[in-house]
C-alpha positions, -999 to 999 in steps of 0.1 A, spaced: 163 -276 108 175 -244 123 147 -223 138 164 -189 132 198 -198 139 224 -220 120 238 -245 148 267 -262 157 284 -255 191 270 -219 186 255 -200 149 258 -172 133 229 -153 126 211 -158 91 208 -118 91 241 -105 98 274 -109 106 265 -107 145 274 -143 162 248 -156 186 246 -188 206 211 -199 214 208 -211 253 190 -242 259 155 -230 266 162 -198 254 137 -174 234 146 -186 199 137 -219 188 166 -236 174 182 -275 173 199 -267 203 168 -256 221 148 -283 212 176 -307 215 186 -297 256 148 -295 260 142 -329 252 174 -341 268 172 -325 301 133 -334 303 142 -371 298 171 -371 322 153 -355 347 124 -385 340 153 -409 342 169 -398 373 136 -398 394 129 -426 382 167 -445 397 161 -426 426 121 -437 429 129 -474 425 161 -469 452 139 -455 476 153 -421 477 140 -385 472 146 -367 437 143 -330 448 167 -303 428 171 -271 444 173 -254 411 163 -259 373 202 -255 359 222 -289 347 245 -288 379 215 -291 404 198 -316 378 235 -340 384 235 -328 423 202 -343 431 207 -371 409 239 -385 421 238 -373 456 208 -381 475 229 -402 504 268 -395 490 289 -376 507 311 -358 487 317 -332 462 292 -333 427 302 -321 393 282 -314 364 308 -310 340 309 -346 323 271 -344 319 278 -305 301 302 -322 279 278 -352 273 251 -321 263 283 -302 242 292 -332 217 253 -339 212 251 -304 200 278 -302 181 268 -334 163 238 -315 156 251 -286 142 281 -300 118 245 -317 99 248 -288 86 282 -284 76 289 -318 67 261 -330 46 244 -292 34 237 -306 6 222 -340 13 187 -345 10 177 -368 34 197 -353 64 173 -327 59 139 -340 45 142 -319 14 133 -330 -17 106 -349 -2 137 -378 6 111 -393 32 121 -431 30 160 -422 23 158 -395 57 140 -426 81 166 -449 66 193 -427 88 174 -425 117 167 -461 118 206 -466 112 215 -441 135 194 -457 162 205 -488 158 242 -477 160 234 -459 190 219 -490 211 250 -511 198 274 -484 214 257 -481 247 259 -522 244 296 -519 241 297 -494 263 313 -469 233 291 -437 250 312 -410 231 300 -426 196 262 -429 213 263 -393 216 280 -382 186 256 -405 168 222 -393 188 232 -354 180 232 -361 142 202 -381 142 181 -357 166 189 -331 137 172 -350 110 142 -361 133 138 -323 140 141 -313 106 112 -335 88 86 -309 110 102 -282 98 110 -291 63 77 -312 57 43 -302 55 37 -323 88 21 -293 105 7 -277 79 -18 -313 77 -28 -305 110 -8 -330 127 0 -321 163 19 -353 177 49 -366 163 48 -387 131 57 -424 149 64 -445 120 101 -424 113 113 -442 142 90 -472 141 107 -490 105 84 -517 106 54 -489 102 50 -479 65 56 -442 53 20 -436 41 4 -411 20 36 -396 0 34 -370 -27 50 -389 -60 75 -366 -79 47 -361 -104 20 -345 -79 21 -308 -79 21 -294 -40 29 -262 -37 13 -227 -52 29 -198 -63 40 -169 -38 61 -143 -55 65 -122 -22 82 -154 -1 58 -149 29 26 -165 25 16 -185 53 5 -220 40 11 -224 -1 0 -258 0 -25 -268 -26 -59 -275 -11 -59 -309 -29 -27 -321 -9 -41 -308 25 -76 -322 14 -58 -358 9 -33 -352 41 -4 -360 13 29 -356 24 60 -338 8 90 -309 19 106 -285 1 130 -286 -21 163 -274 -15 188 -261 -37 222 -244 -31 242 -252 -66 214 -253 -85 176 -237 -92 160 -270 -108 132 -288 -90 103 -311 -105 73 -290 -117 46 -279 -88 67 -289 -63 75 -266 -32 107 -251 -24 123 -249 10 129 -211 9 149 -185 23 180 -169 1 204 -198 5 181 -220 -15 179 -213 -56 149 -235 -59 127 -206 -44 133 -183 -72 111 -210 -97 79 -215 -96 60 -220 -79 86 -195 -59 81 -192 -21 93 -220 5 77 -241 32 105 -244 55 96 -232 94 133 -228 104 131 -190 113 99 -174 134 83 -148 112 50 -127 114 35 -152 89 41 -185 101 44 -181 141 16 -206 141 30 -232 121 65 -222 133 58 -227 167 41 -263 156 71 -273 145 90 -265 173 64 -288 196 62 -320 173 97 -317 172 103 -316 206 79 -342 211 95 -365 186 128 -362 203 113 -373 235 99 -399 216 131 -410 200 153 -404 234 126 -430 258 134 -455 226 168 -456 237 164 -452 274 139 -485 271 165 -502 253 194 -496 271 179 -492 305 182 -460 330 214 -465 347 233 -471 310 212 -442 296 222 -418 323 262 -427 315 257 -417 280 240 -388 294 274 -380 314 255 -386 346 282 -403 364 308 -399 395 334 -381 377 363 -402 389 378 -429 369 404 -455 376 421 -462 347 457 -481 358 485 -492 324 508 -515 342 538 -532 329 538 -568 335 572 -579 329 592 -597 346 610 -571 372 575 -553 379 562 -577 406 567 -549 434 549 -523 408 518 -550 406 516 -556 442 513 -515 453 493 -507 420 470 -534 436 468 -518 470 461 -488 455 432 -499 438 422 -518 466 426 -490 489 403 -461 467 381 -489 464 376 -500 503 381 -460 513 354 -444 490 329 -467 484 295 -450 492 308 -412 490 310 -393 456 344 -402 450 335 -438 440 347 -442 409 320 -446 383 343 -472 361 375 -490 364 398 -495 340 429 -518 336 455 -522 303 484 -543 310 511 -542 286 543 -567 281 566 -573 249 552 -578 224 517 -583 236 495 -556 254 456 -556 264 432 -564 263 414 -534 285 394 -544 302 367 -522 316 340 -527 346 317 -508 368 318 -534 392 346 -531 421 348 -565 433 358 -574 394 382 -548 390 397 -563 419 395 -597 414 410 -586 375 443 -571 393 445 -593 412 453 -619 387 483 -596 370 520 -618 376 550 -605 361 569 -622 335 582 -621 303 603 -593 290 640 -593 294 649 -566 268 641 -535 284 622 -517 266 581 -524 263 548 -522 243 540 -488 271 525 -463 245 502 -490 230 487 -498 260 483 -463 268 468 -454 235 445 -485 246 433 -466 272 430 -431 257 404 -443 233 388 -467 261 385 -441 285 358 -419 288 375 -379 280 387 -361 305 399 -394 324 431 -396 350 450 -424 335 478 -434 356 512 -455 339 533 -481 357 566 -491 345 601 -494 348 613 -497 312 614 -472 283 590 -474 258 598 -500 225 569 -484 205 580 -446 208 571 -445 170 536 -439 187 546 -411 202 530 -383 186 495 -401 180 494 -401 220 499 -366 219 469 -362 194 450 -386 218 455 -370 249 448 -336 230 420 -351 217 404 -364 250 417 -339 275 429 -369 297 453 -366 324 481 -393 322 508 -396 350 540 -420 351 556 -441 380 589 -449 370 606 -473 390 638 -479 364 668 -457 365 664 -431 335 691 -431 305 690 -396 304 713 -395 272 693 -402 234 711 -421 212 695 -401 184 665 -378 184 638 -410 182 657 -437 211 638 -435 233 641 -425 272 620 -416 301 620 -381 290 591 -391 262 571 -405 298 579 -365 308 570 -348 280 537 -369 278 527 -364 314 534 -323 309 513 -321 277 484 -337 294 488 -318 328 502 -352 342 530 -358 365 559 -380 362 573 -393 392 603 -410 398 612 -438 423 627 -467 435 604 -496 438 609 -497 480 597 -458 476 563 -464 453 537 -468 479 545 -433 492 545 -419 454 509 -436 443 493 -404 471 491 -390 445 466 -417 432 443 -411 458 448 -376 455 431 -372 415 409 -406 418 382 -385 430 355 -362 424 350 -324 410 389 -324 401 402 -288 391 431 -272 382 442 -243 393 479 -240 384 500 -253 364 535 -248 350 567 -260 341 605 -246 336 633 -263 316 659 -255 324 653 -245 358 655 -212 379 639 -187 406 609 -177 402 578 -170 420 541 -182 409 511 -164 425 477 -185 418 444 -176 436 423 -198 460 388 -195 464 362 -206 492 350 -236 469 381 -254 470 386 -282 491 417 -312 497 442 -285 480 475 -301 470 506 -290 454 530 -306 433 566 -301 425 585 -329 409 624 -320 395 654 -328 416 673 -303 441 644 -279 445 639 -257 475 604 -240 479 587 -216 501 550 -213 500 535 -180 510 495 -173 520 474 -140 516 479 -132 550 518 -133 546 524 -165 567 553 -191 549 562 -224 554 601 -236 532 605 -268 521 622 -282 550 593 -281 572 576 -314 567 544 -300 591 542 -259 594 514 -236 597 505 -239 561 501 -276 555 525 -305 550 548 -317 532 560 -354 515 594 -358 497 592 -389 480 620 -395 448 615 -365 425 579 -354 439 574 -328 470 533 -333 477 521 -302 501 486 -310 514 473 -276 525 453 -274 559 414 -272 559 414 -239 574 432 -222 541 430 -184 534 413 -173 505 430 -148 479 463 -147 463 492 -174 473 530 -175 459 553 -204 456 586 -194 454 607 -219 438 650 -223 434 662 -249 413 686 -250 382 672 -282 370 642 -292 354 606 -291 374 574 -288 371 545 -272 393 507 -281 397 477 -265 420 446 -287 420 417 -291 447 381 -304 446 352 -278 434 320 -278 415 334 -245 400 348 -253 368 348 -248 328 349 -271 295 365 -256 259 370 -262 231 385 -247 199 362 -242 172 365 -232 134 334 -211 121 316 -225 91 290 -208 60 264 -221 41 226 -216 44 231 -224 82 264 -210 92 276 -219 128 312 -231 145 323 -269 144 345 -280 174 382 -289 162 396 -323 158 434 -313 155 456 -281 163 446 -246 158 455 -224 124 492 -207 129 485 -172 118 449 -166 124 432 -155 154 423 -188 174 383 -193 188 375 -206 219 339 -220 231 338 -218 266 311 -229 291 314 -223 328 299 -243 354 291 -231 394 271 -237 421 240 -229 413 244 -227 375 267 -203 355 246 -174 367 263 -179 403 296 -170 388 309 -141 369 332 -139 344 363 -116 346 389 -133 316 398 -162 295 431 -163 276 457 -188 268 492 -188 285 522 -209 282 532 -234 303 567 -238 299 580 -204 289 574 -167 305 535 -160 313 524 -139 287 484 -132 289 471 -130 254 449 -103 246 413 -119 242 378 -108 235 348 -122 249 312 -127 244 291 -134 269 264 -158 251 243 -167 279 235 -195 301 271 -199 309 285 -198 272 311 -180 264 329 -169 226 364 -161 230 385 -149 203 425 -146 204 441 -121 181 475 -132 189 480 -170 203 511 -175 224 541 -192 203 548 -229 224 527 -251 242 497 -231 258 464 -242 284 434 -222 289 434 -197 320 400 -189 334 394 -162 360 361 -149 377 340 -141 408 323 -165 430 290 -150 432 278 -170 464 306 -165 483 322 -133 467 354 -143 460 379 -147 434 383 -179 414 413 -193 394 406 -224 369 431 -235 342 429 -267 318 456 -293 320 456 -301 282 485 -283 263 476 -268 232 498 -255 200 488 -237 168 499 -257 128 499 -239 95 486 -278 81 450 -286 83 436 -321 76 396 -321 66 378 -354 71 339 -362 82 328 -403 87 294 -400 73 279 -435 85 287 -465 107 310 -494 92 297 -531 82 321 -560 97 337 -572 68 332 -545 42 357 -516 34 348 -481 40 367 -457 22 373 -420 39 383 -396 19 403 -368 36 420 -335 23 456 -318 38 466 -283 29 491 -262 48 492 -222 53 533 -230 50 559 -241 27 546 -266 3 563 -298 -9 560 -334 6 542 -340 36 549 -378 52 508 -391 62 506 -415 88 473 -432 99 467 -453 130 441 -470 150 428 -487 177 418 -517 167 447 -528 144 429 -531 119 439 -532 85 442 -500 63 455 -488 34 463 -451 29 491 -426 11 523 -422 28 525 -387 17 511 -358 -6 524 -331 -21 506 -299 -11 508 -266 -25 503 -238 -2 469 -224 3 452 -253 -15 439 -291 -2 451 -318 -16 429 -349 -19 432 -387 -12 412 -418 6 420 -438 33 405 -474 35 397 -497 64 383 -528 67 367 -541 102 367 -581 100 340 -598 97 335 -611 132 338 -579 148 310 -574 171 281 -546 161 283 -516 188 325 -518 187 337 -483 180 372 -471 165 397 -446 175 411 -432 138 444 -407 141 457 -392 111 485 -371 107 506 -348 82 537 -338 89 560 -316 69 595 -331 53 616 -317 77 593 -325 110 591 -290 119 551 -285 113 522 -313 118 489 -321 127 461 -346 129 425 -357 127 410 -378 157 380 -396 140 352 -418 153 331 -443 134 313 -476 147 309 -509 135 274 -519 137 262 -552 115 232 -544 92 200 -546 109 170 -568 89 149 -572 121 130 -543 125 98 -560 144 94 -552 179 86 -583 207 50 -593 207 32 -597 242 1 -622 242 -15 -615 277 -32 -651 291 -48 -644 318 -55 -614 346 -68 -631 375 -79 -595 399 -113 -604 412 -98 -604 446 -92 -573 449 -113 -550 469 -132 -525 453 -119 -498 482 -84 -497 475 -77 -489 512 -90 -524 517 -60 -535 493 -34 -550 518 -43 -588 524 -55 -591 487 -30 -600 455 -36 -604 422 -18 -617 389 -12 -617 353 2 -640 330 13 -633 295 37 -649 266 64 -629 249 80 -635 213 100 -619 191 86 -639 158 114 -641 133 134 -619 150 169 -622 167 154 -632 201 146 -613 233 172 -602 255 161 -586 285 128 -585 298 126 -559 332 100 -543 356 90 -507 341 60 -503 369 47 -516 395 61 -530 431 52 -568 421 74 -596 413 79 -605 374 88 -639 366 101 -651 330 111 -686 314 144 -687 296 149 -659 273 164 -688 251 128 -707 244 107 -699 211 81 -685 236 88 -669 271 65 -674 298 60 -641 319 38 -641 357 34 -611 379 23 -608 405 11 -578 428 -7 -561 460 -38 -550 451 -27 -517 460 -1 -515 432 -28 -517 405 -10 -513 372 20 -535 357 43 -522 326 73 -547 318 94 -541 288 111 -569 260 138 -565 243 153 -583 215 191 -584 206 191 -556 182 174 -529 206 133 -530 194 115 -527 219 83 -541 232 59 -531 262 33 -547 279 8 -529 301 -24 -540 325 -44 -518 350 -66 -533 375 -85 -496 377 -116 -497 378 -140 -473 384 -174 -477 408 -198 -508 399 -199 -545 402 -174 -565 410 -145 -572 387 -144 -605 368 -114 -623 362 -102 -611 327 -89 -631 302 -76 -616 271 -59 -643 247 -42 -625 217 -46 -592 234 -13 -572 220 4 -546 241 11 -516 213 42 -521 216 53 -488 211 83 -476 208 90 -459 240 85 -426 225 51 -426 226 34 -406 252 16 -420 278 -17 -405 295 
């Protein structure tokens, strides 16, 4: 569906070339209004709900999505709160949404055209079930890629169906209840629709099919104008179909005079279905796992790759302090971490990660690293770090320990595509000495740990082992929460130069890095006050030499407004400005797409050489984005001269930005952000760490469904280049290991793609919910031009049981409980019930929803499980949820509410079923 506007992270509008993005809870119905209404309504429900049952208040001091994550993470923290992993949590739903669209515009049942009613459920329920398997694993970035593509079919069957038009009001349940027929359907014989030559009537369904509440959708046509006889056409000029008789359409996609009724009835079932669909998961999964795929987390992450061989005992011991130390230090404050994270690596093994929320376990996992093994110098480093770029959430701080080159360096350039792909932040400790010469341009050396670190906005630092503990600072520096960049740059070879960056009143804990060998530095404020390098503690801050890192912690009482750093040095260095602030921005690079619903898709590799490149930007203050104002995005390099690239913007609304750069810098390049801090009226300075680079190749490639353990799935993927043609090498990598077969090259011609398939096949005991990591990449014969494609797909096992877990309620014994509720405190009462899942896989979990009783339950493990609560009379009403192995889920509800009369009876209601609904049903 796309009410008025085609979607994806932004659409084009149907009318005219004019690009619009649609805010969430904007005036213009589209999937992404409908979509962050239903989200932000459920986490908002969610979060009150953790913060209810810990006893704490849930008050937000505004309606945007930073004071939503404020009040739900910081009630009793101390600390700094970010919204921006929740805004990228809302960004890849959308997106999902919108590439629908793009990816399958012809398909039927994405859409609920061509009355494809059984085929369209059959994605939902696949979808749903993928999406409960991921949280399971705890795989949130394929949950939420999943859930946007999903939410776009739910929305469309009220827009593309005659749903409405019946009269319904409320959702139609039995799309995402499976085991619920789909009733009443229009056979492809049964005419439904009458004629409207002028396109606009209001409601050309036949009176019979209203009379007899059939159901059907239009049909949909973009290659072709055939369609059975009678049968109604989705409309609009996109769609051929609409031009036969009877001509017309039925879709509610765009508000017009003649259908703002039904139009705006769409709108509300769908919205309604979505909450439907979201509390289905949120049952299954529970609150606090629901609210991590939401993005509602602490948005610091430990994530430590250690080398365990032999010589790195020292290296284990401080990277086990360190861990120890963030843990002990910020436990209760809002730079907890919100995961942990840990991948050694040895020769020839490495893994497995192993990934925790729990501090006492990542401890207790650390501490059970002992070095051994190795002997040979160089390690298996790059594939425990690509381990933890595809284990990590995006946007991580993933910190390397080593003292050995890498032996995989063949992995090189797919960790570049990873940590392009995730934005992560990955920094080295190097304990080894560096060989500093290449035997050849692949040997490996600790200049690849270098050039990794720069192209993610990492540092690599270099010192002896007896130097380490002062170097891991830095650790404790980045583990922590609302992170920015403000700075960052890099010269090679070395030389004078000054940088200026800009400090506002939001930042806090400001530190600057240098790391490079016989630098000297002075640091200058707005005010004109210095401190050199030599001056350990001066009026400006101080200052740690450790190895090949200088750390400046500025003082609390900063100035605001323009700094310098003047650095001398003929060597190499590098240079980096971060602080803590809930001011901050998330991008990406998008590609525009046509078809009926045009819009932008996000991009999984490196921009087009040659073309102008398109930024989506979304900015993220205080009080929302309408606390800040804008003054310029553009890209700049890193390594070379900063040249500002001339950029256009659009402001979109609610934060959303469109930038468009006519000419991209040549080189390595990171997103420069500047604006106006409208609470506090000063400047601001943001920049992203991730470097960036532009390819005349392109690699096309879409994973349309989830993967069955044991079965190939073939992916077929296209290459073209805007260069030289000839013979381009393909490579193809992932995660898992597992097998694959693919071409080792293609021959392109320029200007057109070039076709083949790649085929993997997951093992047959891999478990449903694991997700994989796929990287493919093109590169030219002569290794001058590349690029890749960062894929996701999930193995989930096919899903037969469908049936949600039964509740038989035994007995309600309440008769004790006073009639005057303010009488209630002596008094208790009880229920007792069974619980079975039939022929099903079995319940799972079985949890309090309401009530402040005690609930009970046998074994999970026994054919029927006993369940006793028991209650105050003044907590009157129970609701416990069951849920079986595959994610259905059951509920069981009692009240002890009774109005004025005689006294209650003890009730006892053999057989009585809870309905069981889904939890998308809405309760009174």
């Amino acid at each position: 569906m796309t009410f008025v506007l085609g979607i994806a992270l932004l659409a084009l509008a149907l009318s005219g070339p004019t690009v619009a993005f649609v805010p969430i809870g904007g005036g213009a119905s589209t999937h992404i209004s409908i979509t962050g209404t239903a989200l932000l309504q459920k986490v908002t429900e969610t979060c009150r709900a953790v913060a209810e049952a810990a006893g704490h208040e849930f008050n937000p001091t505004g309606s945007s999505p930073e004071e939503l994550v404020q009040a739900c993470l910081g009630p009793t923290a101390t600390g700094e709160v970010s919204g921006a992993k929740f805004h990228s949590a809302l960004q890849e739903i959308y997106t999902q949404n919108g590439l629908v669209d793009r990816d399958f515009v012809n398909s039927a049942p994405h859409h609920f055209n061509s009355e494809a009613f059984l085929e369209g459920r059959g994605l939902i329920r696949e979808g749903m079930a993928a999406i409960k398997a991921n949280i399971g694993k705890e795989n949130f970035q394929a949950a939420r890629e999943t859930l946007g593509r999903v939410l776009h079919t739910l929305q469309d069957f009220y827009s593309h169906s005659n749903w409405v038009e019946l009269g319904y009001t409320e959702p139609y349940i039995n799309l995402i209840r499976p085991d619920l027929p789909l009733e009443n359907l229009a056979d492809i014989n049964t005419a439904t629709c009458s004629d409207c030559a002028s396109g606009k009537c209001p409601n050309p369904i036949l009176p019979n099919i209203l009379k007899e509440k059939k159901l059907t959708s239009g049909y949909m046509g973009i290659f072709s104008a055939a369609k059975p006889k009678g049968k109604c056409s989705h409309g609009g000029a996109a769609d051929l179909t609409s031009a036969a008789v009877p001509r017309g359409g039925i879709s509610k996609d765009e508000r017009r005079s003649d259908n703002v009724v039904l139009h705006n009835a769409a709108v509300n079932a769908a919205t309604a279905a979505s909450l439907q669909l979201l509390e289905d998961i949120r049952l299954a999964v529970g609150d606090n796992d629901f609210l991590r795929m939401m993005g509602i987390a602490r948005s610091s992450v430990v994530c430590f790759v250690i080398d365990t061989t032999g010589s790195m005992s020292d290296d284990i011991n401080e990277a086990r302090a360190v861990v120890y130390e963030i843990i002990d230090s910020k436990k209760g404050t809002q730079d907890e971490p919100s995961e942990y994270i840990l991948v050694p690596f040895n020769d020839p093994a490495f893994g497995p990660m192993i990934r925790t929320t729990d501090p006492d376990k990542m401890k207790r996992e650390i501490s059970k690293l002992t070095a051994s093994g190795g002997g040979d110098i160089p390690e298996m480093c790059l594939s425990g770090l690509q381990l933890a770029l595809t284990g990590a959430p995006a946007s991580s701080h993933i910190y390397v320990f080593t003292d050995a080159i890498a032996k995989d360096i063949d992995l090189k350039d797919t960790i570049v595509a990873l940590i392009r792909s995730s934005k992560s932040t990955v920094s080295f400790f190097m304990t080894g000495a560096s060989r500093r010469r290449r035997r050849s341009l692949r040997a490996p050396s600790f200049e690849d740990y270098k050039d990794l670190a720069l192209a993610s906005g990492g540092q690599a630092i270099q010192v002896s082992k007896s130097q380490l503990p002062q170097a891991t600072d830095v650790i404790l520096d980045t583990s922590t929460s609302a992170l920015v960049t403000v700075l960052q740059r890099a010269r090679n070879p070395g030389k004078q130069e000054t940088f200026p960056f800009v400090l506002d009143e939001t930042l806090k804990n400001i530190t600057i890095y240098i790391t490079g060998t016989s630098i000297t530095f002075t640091l200058t404020n707005p005010a004109g006050v210095s401190q050199n390098h030599n001056e350990a503690s001066g009026k400006l801050g101080t200052i740690q030499t450790v190895g090949n890192l200088r750390r400046i912690r500025l003082n609390a009482d900063k100035q605001t407004g323009t700094w310098q750093i003047n650095i001398k040095s003929n060597q190499a260095y590098t240079l980096k400005v971060t602080g803590q602030s809930i001011i901050t921005f998330i991008y990406n690079f998008v590609e525009s797409f046509g078809g009926p619903h045009p819009g932008y898709a996000v991009l999984s590799g490196r921009p087009q050489e040659g073309q102008p490149a398109t930024l989506m930007v979304s900015v993220i203050g205080r009080k929302g984005p309408s606390s800040l104002a804008i003054g310029d995005v553009g890209l700049v390099t890193v390594s070379g001269p900063e040249t500002n690239s001339n950029s256009t913007t659009s402001d979109m609304g609610n934060g959303d930005i469109l930038v468009t750069v006519d000419e991209v810098p040549g080189g390595e390049f990171v997103v420069i952000l500047r604006g106006t801090d409208k609470l506090s009226n000063t400047e601001f300075q943001r920049q992203s760490t991730t470097q960036m680079s532009v390819s005349k190749v392109n690699i096309q490639a879409v994973v349309d469904s989830s993967v069955e353990p044991g079965k190939a799935f073939k992916l077929p993927f296209s290459v073209m280049t805007q260069g030289s043609g000839g013979k381009y090498s393909i490579g193809a990598r992932n995660d898992r290991n597992f097998p694959m077969s693919f071409p080792n090259s293609l021959t392109l011609t320029a200007g057109q793609y070039a076709n083949a398939t790649l085929t993997i096949t997951p093992p047959a005991n891999t478990p449903s919910g694991t997700d994989v990591t796929l990287t493919i990449e093109a590169k030219s014969s002569s290794g001058a031009d590349s690029n890749y494609a960062v894929l996701r797909f999930s193995v989930v096992t096919k899903i037969t049981d469908f049936v949600q877990p039964l509740c038989e309620v035994v007995s309600v014994l309440a008769n004790d409980c006073p009639q005057d509720v303010s009488q209630c405190g002596p008094f208790r009462w009880e229920l007792s019930a069974n619980l079975t899942d039939g022929n099903g896989t079995g319940i799972e979990t079985i949890s309090l929803r309401q009530g402040n009783g005690t609930l009970l339950h046998s074994s999970l493990s026994d054919p029927v499980v006993w369940a006793n609560y028991t209650s105050s009379c003044c907590s009157q009403i129970v609701e416990f949820i069951a849920v079986d192995k595959v994610g259905n889920v059951g509920k069981c509800y009692q009240s002890i509410v009774r109005s004025a009369g005689p006294p209650a009876l003890t009730l006892s209601l053999p057989l009585w079923l809870c309905l069981l609904v889904s939890a998308f049903v809405a309760r009174g």
